[in-house]
C-alpha positions as CSV (number, residue, x, y, z in Angstrom):
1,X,6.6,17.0,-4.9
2,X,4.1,17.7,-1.6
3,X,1.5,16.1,0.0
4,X,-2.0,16.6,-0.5
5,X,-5.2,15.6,1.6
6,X,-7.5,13.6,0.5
7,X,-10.9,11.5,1.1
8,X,-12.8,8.3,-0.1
9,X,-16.4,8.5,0.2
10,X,-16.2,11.6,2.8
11,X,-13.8,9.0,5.2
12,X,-10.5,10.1,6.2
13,X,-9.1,6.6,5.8
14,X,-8.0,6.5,2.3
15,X,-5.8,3.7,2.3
16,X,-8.6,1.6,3.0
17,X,-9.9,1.9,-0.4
18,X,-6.9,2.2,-3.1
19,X,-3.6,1.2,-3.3
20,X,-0.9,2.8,-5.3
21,X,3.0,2.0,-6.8
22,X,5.0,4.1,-9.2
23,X,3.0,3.3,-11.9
24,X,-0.7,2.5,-11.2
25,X,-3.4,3.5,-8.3
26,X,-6.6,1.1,-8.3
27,X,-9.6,3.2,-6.7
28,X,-13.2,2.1,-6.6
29,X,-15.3,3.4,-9.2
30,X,-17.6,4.9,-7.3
31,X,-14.7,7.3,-6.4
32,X,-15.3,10.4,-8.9
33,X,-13.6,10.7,-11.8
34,X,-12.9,14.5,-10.9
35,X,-11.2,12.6,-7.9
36,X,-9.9,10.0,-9.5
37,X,-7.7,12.3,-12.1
38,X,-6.3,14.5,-8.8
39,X,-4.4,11.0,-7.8
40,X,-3.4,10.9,-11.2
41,X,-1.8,14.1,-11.3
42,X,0.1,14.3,-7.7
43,X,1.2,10.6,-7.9
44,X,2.1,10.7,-11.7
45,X,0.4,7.3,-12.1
46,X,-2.5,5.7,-14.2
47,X,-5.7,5.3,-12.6
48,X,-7.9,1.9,-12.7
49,X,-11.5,2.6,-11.4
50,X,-12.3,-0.9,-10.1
51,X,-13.8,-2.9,-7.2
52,X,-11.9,-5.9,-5.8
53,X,-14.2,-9.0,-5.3
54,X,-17.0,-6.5,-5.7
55,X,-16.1,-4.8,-2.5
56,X,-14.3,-0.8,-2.5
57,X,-11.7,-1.9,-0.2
58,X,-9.0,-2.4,-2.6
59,X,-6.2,-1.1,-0.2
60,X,-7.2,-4.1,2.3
61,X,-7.7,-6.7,-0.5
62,X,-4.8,-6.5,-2.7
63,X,-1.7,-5.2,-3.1
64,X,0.7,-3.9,-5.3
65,X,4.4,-3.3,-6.2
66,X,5.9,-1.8,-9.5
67,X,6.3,-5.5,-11.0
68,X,2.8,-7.3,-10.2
69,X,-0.5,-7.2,-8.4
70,X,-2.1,-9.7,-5.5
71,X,-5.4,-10.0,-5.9
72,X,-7.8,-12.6,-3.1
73,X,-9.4,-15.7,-4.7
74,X,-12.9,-13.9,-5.1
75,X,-11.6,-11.2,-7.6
76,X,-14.2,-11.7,-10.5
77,X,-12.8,-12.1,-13.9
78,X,-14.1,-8.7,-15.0
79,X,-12.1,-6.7,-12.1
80,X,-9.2,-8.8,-13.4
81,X,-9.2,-7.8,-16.8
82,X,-9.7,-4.3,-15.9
83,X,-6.2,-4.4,-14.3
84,X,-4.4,-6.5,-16.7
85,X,-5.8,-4.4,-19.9
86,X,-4.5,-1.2,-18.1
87,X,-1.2,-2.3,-17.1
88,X,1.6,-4.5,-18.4
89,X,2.2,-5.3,-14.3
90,X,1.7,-9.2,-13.2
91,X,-1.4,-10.0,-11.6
92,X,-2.0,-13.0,-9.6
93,X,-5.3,-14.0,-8.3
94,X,-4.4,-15.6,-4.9
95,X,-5.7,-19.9,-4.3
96,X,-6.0,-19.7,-1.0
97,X,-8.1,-18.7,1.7
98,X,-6.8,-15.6,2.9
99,X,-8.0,-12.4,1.3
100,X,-6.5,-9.5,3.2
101,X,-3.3,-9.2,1.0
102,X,-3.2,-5.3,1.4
103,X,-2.9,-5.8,5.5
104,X,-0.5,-9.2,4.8
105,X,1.7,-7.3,2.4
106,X,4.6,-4.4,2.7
107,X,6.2,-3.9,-0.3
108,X,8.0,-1.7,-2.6
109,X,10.4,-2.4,-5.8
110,X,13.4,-3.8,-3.8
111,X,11.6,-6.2,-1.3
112,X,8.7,-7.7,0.6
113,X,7.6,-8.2,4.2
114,X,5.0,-10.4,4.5
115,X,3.3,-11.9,7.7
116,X,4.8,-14.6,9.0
117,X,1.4,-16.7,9.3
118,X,1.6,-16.8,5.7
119,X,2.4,-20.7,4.8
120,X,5.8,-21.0,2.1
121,X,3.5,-21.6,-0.8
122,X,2.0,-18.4,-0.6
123,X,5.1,-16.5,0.2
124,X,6.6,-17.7,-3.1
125,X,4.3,-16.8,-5.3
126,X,4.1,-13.9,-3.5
127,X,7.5,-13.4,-4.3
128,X,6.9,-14.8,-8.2
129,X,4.6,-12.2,-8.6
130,X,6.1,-8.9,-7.2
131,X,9.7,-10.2,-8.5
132,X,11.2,-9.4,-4.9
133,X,12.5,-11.0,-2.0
134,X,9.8,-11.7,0.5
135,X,10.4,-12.0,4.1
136,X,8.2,-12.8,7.4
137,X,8.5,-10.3,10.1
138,X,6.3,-8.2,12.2
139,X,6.0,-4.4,12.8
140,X,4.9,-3.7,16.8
141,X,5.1,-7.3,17.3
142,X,1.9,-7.5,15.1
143,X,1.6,-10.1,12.2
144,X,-0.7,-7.7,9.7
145,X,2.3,-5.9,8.3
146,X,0.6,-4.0,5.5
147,X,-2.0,-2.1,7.6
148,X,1.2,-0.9,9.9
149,X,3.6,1.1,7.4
150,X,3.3,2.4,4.1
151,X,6.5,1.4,2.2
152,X,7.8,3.5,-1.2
153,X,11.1,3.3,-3.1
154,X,12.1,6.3,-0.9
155,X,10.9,5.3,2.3
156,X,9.0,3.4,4.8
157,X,6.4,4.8,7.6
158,X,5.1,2.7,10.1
159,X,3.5,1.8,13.7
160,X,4.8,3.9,16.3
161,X,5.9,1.0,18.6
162,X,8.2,-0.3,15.8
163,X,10.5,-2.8,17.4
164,X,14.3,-2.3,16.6
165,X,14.9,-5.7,15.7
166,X,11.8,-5.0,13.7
167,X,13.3,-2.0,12.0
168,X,16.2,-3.4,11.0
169,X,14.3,-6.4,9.1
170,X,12.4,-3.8,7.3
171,X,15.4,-2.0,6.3
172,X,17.6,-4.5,5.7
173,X,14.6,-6.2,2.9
174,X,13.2,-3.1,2.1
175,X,16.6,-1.5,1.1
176,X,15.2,2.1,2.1
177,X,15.3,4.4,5.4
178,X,12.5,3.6,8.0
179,X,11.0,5.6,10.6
180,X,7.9,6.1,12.7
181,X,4.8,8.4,12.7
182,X,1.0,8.2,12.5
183,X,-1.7,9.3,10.1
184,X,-5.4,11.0,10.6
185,X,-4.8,12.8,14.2
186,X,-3.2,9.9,15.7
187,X,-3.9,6.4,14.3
188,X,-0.8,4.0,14.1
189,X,-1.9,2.2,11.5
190,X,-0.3,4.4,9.1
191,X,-1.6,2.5,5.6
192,X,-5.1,3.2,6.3
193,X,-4.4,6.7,6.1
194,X,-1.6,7.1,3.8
195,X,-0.9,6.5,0.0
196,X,2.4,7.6,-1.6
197,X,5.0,6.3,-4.4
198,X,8.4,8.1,-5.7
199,X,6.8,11.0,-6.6
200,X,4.5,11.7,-3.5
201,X,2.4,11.2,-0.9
202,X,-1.5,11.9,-0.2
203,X,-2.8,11.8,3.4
204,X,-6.0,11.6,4.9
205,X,-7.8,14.8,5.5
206,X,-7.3,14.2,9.6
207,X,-3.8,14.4,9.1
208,X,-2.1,16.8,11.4
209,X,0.6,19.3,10.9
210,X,3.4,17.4,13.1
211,X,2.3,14.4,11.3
212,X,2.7,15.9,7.6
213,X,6.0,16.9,8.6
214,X,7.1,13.6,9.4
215,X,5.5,11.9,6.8
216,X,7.1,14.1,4.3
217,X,10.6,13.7,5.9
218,X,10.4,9.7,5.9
219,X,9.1,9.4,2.4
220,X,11.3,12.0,1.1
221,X,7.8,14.8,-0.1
222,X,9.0,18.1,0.3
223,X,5.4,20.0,1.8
């Protein structure tokens, strides 16, 4: 395994537009399929070329574990279908008002941390659909816990003014080691700059050299 650099549309923030588990990444189309088949490769995972409610911000909009996929309300049926036909993963499209599920969302295969603005309805079928215990916290004393880390089955990464109390939540639902860093020269909002599952990690093409090695000791990528 390593890490590898990467950019979406020339823009260093490539957590923006896809999201990733162990066995799927969902990038907009307009990404190129030369592109497209490099995540493939370093992440071992299928690629869906698709657009979430029309918009290429997939990593903001939805959100994904190895068991199901959060989609908000305006996913068109088209974008829908493109997921479910290339995957055997659930895939909810969210009733509610919210749409942000990538920045309301942490998640991996053992757990889920969810913001804790998030009425119970949601948070169970959050929980139906990504088969994991879901729990409210914050990371830096911030609700939008998705944007803040980036959470594998190997490790988590998030905001450096993580909170110990905070921490321990995380690992504690998470089941995995946590630590602290930052992505694309600096920016603590490690998801917008980070995608990685078991098998690796791609950063941003900002990323720095201290930051690489820290990214690849929390999520367990050898560089």
């Amino acid at each position: 395994m390593t890490l590898f650099f990467f950019d979406v549309f020339g823009n260093a923030s490539i957590g923006v537009y896809s999201l990733v588990n162990d066995k799927i990444a969902i990038l907009p189309p307009q990404v190129p399929e030369t592109k497209r088949n490099k995540v493939a490769e370093w992440l071992k995972v299928k690629v869906i070329a698709t657009t979430v409610g029309k918009s290429v911000i997939n990593g903001v909009l939805a959100c994904a574990n190895s068991n199901g996929v959060l989609l908000p309300s305006f996913a068109t049926d088209d974008e829908v279908e493109a997921i479910k036909s290339a995957c055997d993963l659930n895939v909810t499209v969210m009733d509610t008002k919210k749409t942000a599920y990538g920045n309301m969302v942490l998640s991996n295969d053992k757990g889920a941390v969810v913001d804790p603005r998030l009425d119970k309805a949601d948070v169970n079928q959050i929980e139906d659909t990504l088969g994991v215990e879901v729990v409210p916290n914050e990371i830096a004393g911030l609700p939008y816990v998705g944007s803040l880390a980036t959470a594998t089955n190997k490790g988590v990464l998030a905001h450096p003014q993580l909170k110990d109390e905070e921490r321990a939540v995380l690992e504690d639902v998470l089941k995995v080691h946590v630590d602290v860093g930052t992505v694309n020269g600096g920016i603590p909002y490690v998801a917008t700059g980070l995608m990685g599952n078991s098998n690796g990690a791609v950063v941003g093409m900002l990323t720095t050299g201290p930051e690489m090695f820290i990214i690849g000791q929390v999520l367990d990528v050898v560089k």
